[in-house]
C-alpha positions in Angstrom: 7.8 -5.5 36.6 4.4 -5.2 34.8 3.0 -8.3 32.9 0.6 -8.2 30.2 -0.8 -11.2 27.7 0.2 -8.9 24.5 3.7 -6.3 24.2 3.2 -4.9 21.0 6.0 -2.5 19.2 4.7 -0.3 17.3 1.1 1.4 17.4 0.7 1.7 13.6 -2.4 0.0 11.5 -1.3 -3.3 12.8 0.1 -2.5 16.4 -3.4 -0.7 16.9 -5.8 -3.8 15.0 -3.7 -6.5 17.1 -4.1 -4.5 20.4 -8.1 -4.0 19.7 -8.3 -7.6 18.8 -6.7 -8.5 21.9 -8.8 -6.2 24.0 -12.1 -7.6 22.4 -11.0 -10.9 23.8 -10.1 -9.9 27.3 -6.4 -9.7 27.2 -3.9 -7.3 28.6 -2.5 -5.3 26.1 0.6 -2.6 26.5 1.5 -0.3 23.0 4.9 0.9 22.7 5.7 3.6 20.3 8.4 6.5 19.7 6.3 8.6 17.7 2.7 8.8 16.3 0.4 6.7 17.8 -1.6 5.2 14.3 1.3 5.2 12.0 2.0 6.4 8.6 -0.9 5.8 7.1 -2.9 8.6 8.9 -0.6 11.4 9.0 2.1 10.7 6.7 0.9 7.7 4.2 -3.1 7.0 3.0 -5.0 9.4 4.0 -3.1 12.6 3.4 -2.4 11.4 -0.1 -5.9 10.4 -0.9 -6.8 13.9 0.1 -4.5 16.0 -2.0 -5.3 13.1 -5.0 -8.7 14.4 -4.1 -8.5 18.2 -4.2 -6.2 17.5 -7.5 -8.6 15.9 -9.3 -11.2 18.6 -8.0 -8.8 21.1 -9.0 -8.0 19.7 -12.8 -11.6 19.5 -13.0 -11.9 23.0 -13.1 -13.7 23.4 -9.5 -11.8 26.5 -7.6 -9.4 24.1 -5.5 -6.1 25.6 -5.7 -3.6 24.3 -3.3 -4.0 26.3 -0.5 -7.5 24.6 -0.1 -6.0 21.2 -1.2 -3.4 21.4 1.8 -5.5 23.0 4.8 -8.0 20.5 3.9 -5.0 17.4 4.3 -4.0 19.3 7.6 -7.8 18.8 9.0 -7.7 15.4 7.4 -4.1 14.3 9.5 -4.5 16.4 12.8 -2.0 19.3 11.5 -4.7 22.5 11.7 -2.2 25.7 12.3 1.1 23.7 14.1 3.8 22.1 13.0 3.8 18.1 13.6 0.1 16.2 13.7 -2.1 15.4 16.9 -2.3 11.7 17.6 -4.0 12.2 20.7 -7.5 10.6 19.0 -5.8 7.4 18.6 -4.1 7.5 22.0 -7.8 8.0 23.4 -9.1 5.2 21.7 -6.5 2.5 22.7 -6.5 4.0 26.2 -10.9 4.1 26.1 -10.5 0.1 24.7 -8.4 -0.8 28.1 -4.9 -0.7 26.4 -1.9 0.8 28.1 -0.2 3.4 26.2 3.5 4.1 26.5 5.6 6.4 24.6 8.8 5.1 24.1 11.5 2.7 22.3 11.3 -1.0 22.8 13.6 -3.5 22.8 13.8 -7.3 23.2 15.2 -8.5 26.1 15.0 -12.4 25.7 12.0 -14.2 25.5 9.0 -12.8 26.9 10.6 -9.9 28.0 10.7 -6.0 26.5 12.8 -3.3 27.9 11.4 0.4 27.3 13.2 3.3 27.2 11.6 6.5 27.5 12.3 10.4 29.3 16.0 9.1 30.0 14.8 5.9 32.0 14.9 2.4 31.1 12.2 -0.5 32.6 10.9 -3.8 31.8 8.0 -5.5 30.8 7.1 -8.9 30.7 4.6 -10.2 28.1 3.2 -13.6 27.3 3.0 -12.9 23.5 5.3 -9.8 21.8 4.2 -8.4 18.7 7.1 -6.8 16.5 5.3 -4.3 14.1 7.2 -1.6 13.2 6.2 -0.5 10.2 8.9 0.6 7.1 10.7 3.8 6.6 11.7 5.3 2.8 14.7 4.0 1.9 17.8 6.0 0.9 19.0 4.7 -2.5 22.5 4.3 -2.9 23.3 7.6 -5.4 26.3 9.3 -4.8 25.9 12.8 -3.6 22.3 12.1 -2.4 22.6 13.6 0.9 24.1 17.0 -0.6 20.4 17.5 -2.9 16.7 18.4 -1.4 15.5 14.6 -1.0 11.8 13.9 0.0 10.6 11.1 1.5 6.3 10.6 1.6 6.8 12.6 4.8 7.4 16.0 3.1 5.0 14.9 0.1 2.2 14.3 1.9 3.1 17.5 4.1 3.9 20.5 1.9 2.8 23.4 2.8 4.2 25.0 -0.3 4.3 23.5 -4.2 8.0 23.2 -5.2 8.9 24.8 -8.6 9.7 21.4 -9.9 9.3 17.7 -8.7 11.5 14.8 -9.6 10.1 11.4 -8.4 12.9 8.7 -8.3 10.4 5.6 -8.4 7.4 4.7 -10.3 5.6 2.6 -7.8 2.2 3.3 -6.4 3.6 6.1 -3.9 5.4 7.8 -6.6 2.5 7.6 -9.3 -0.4 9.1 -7.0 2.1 12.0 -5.8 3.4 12.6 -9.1 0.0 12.7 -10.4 -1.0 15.5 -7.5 1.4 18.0 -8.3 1.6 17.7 -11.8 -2.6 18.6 -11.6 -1.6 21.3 -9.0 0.4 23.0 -12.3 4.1 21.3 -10.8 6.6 20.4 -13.5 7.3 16.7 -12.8 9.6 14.0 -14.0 9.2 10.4 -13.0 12.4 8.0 -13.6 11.6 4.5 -13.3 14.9 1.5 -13.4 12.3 -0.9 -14.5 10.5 -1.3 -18.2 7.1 -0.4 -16.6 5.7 1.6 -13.4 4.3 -0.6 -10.7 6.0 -3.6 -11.5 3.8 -5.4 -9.0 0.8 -4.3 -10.0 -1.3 -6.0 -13.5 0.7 -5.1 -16.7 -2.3 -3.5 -17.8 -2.9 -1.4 -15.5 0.8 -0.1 -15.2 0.3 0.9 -19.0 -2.9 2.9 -17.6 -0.9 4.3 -14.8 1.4 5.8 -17.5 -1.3 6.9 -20.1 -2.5 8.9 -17.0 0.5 10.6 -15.9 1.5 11.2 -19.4 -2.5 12.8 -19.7 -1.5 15.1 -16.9 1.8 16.3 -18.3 4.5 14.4 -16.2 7.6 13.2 -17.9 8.5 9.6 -17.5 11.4 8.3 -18.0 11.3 4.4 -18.0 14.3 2.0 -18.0 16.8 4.4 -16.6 18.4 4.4 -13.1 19.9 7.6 -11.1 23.6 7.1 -10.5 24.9 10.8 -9.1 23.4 13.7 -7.3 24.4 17.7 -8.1 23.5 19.8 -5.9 22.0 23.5 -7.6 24.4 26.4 -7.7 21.7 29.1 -6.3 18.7 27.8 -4.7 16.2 29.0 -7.3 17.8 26.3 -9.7 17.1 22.5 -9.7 19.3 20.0 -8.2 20.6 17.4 -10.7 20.8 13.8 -10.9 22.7 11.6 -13.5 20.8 8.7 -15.0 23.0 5.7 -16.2 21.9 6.3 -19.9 23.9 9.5 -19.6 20.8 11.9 -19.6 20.5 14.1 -16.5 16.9 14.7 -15.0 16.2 17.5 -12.6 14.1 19.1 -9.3 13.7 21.5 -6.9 12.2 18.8 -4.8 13.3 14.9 -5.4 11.2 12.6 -3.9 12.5 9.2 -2.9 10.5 6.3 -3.6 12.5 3.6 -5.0 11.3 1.2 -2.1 10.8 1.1 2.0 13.5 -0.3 4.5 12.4 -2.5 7.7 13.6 -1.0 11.2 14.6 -4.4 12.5 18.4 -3.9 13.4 17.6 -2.7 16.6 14.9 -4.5 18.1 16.9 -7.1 19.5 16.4 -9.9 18.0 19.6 -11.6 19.0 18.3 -12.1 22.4 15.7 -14.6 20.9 18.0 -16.6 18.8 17.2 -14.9 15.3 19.6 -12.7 13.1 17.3 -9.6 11.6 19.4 -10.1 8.5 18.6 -14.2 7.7 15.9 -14.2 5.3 15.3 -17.7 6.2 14.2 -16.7 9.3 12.2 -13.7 8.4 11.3 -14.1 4.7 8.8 -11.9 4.3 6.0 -14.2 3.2 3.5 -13.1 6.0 3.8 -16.3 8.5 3.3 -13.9 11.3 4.9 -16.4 14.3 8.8 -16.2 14.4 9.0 -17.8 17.2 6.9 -18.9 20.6 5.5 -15.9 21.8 6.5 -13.7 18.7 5.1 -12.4 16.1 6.2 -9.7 13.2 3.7 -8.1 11.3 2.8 -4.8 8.9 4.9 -4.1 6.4 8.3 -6.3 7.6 6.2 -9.1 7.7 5.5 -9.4 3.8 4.3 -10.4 1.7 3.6 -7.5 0.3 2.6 -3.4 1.5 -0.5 -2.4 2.3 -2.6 -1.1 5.1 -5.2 -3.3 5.1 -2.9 -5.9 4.9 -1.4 -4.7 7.9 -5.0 -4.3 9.8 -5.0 -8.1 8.8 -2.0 -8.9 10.2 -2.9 -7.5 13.5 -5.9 -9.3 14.4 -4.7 -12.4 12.9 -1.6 -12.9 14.6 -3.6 -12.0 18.4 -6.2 -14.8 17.2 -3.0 -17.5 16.4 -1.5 -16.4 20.0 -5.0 -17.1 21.9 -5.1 -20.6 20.6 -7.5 -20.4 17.2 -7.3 -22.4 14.2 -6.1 -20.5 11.9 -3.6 -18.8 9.2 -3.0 -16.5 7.0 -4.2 -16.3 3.6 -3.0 -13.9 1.3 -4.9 -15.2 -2.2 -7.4 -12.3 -2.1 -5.3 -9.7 -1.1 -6.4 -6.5 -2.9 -4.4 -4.4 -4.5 -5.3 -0.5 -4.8 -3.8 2.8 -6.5 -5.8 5.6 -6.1 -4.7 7.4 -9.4 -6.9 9.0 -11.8 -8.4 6.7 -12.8 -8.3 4.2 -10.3 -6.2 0.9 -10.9 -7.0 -2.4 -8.6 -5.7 -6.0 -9.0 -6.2 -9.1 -6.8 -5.3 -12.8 -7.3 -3.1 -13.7 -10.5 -2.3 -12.7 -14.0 -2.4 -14.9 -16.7 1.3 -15.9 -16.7 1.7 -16.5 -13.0 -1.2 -18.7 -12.9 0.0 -20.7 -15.7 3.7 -20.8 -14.1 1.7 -21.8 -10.9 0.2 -24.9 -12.9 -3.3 -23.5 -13.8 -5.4 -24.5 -17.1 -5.5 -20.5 -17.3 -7.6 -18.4 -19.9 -8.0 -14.2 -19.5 -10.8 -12.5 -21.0 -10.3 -8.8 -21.7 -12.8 -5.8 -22.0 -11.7 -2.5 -23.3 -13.1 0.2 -20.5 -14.4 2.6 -23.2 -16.2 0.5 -25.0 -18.3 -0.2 -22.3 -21.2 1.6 -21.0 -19.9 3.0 -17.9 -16.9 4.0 -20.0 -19.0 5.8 -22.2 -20.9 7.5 -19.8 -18.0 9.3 -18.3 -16.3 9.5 -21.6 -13.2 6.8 -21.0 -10.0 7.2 -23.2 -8.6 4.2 -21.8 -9.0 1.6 -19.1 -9.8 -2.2 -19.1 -11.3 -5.0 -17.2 -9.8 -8.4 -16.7 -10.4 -12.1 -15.6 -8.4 -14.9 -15.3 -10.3 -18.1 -15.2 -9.3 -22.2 -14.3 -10.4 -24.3 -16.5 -10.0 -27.5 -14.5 -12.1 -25.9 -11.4 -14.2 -22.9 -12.6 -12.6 -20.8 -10.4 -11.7 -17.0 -10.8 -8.2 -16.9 -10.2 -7.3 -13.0 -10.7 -9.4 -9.8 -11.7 -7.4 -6.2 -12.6 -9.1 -3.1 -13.6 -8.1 0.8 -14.3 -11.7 2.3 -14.1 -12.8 5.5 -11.9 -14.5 3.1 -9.1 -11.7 0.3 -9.4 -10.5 0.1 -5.7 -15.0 -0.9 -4.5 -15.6 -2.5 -8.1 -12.5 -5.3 -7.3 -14.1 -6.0 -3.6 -16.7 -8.4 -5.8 -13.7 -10.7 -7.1 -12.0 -10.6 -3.7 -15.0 -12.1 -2.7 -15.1 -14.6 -5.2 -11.4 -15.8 -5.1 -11.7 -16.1 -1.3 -14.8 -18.3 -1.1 -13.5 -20.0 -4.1 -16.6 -18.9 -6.2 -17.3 -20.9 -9.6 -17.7 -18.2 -12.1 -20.9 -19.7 -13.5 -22.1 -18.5 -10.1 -20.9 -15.6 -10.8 -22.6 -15.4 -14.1 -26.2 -15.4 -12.8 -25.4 -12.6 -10.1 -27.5 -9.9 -11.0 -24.9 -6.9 -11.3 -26.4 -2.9 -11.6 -26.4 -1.6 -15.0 -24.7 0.2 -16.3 -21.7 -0.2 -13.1 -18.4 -1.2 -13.7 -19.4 -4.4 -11.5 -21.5 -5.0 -15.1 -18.7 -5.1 -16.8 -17.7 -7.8 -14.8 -21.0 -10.0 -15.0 -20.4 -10.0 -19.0 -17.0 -11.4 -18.6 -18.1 -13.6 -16.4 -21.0 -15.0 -18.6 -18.5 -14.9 -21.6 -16.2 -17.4 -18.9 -18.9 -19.4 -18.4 -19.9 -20.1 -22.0 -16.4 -20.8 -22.7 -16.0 -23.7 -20.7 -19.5 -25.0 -21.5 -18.4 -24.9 -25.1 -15.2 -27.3 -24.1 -17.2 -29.1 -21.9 -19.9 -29.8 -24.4 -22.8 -28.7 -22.6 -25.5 -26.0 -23.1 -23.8 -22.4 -23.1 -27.1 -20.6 -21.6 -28.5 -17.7 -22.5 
């Protein structure tokens, strides 16, 4: 039986930081996957999406970027140039180049310390002094009657379309459905959005979900908010749309529907029993990004929580291989960035006004409208903003949201701040480029500062 320091499941964003991480330090590493060796997010999730968003906007621009161009220039992006499923043999390369051991397969827990792979009709075991469980999410399948008899998506065929459908209907408003709604609506797709909820990205900054609708409504997609799908039709002749019932008693329809009401965790079969722990307790996996379930183990990516993102995943990876080697330290999760890659773009990071005040804080917000500014002018803004939230008792910058062209770099300055725990008076005398949307920034900032001068009774500076 073969022994290594690190099993790791799954050779997505976090299966591939953890096994680098691991290698860096000298450990044996083995990476067990079924499929694509990366993940999602280079064939089927980021970067295929932040492609087509990019050929759309090029193409709405007026620039001669129809969709052929849009989609060979995704296939060179994801590995896909002239056959049918992407090439992951680049990531393979680097994992095997780093001193990792590659093996294509399914794994399964086996007790502790111990994964059994099955692969080519065989079955053999591994030993391992830590396992890493990162798996990644898959779309879920809402619970709609008659939704296995219409022509579902998941980001899969999105992200992969050769061919435009005649019409698009996006069940979900969440980041995933608001970037690929806005592509094909640009690429001249009719497209409906239905949202359950009062507002697209309900995680997201209030403000910028209102700028994530101003934008799709800009680009002509129909959104339909506070109305949830309850029954699936099926089209009579394949040149109609299928048909879904929403429980307002509207009906909303599409030759393609893509599902994105949410992802689903492949932990079921991962054998978790044989450790002690039931993949269903949310006690025991609560999805609040702990990393260590139990001695030896450790989940992380997207079934690890708290919340969905790649670069939380990367995190994840080379933090949980640091906690298994002995380190001091944690996870922290109060500067994690949040980015949609819409036109324009909309970031968040830290708190909103309410939740900091629900979490205890002396809070104030300090608002600036995007096109009254003077990078707003200068490429002629119709909406947008730029927000702080700011701690009375400490100084501290608490949260920062934005829906501005350059919003996912421009947010990187307050992730910065909230993490070192920056005083925004520090802040304040940071010289910031004129006229960048980081400026914008440095005048809230030097507004913050006066502020609590003022109540503190001090000068307000210049």
């Amino acid at each position: 039986m073969d022994r290594f320091d690190f099993v790791i499941i799954g050779a997505g964003p976090a299966g591939e930081s953890a096994a680098y991480e691991a290698r860096s330090r000298g450990a044996s590493v083995a990476v067990v996957d079924r499929d694509l060796v990366g993940g999602s997010c280079p064939f089927w999730g980021c970067i295929p999406s932040k492609s087509l968003l990019h050929g759309a906007d090029r193409h709405a621009t007026g620039a001669a970027y129809p969709w052929s161009r849009a989609s060979a220039r995704r296939d060179y992006m994801i590995n896909r140039e002239g056959i049918p499923y992407p090439d992951d043999g680049g990531h393979v390369r680097g994992l095997g180049d780093a001193g990792a051991t590659v093996i294509r397969g399914v794994g399964r827990l086996d007790g502790p310390g111990r994964v059994v792979i099955s692969h080519d009709a065989e079955r053999h075991g591994v030993d391992a002094k830590n396992v890493l469980l990162a798996v990644g999410s898959e779309t879920k399948i809402p619970p709609i009657e008659g939704i296995d008899k219409v022509r579902t998506w998941t980001n899969k065929e999105a992200t992969s379309a050769r061919d435009l459908p005649r019409s698009l209907l996006v069940l979900g408003g969440g980041p995933t459905g608001v970037e690929l709604a806005q592509v094909y609506a640009r690429f001249g797709v009719p497209t409906v959005v239905v949202q359950s909820g009062p507002r697209l990205i309900p995680t997201d900054h209030p403000r910028n979900a209102d700028a994530a609708l101003r934008a799709l409504e800009r680009d002509g997609v129909t959104v339909r908010l506070g109305v949830r799908a309850v029954r699936a039709h099926p089209a009579a002749q394949p040149a109609d749309p299928d048909v879904i019932d929403l429980d307002d008693g509207s009906t909303a329809g599409g030759h393609a529907i893509l599902l994105a009401v949410g992802r689903t965790f492949p932990l079921d079969d991962l054998g978790l029993a044989s450790v002690g722990i039931d993949p269903s307790d949310r006690q025991a996996l609560p999805r609040d990004g702990r990393l260590k379930i139990a001695d030896g183990l450790f989940l992380i990516g997207d079934p690890a929580g708290p919340e969905l993102h790649t670069h939380q995943a990367h995190y994840q990876g080379e933090r949980a291989v640091r906690m298994a080697l002995g380190d001091s330290v944690t996870p922290d999760y109060r500067a994690l960035p949040r980015a949609t890659y819409t036109d324009p773009e909309l970031a968040f990071v830290g708190q909103t006004l309410e939740a900091a005040r629900e979490a205890g804080h002396d809070a104030f917000e300090l608002v600036a409208d995007f096109p009254k500014t003077a990078k707003g002018y200068t490429v002629e803004a119709s909406f947008g903003h730029v927000t702080i939230v700011v701690d009375r008792a400490s100084h501290e910058l608490l949260g920062a949201a934005l829906a501005t062209p350059d919003a996912s770099a421009a947010v990187h300055e307050c992730v910065l701040a909230i993490q070192a725990r920056l005083k925004v008076e520090v802040l304040a005398e940071t010289i910031h480029a004129f006229p960048s949307t980081s400026r914008i920034f440095n005048g809230l900032f030097s507004d913050a500062a006066k502020q609590l001068a003022m109540r503190a009774g001090g000068p307000v500076g210049n």
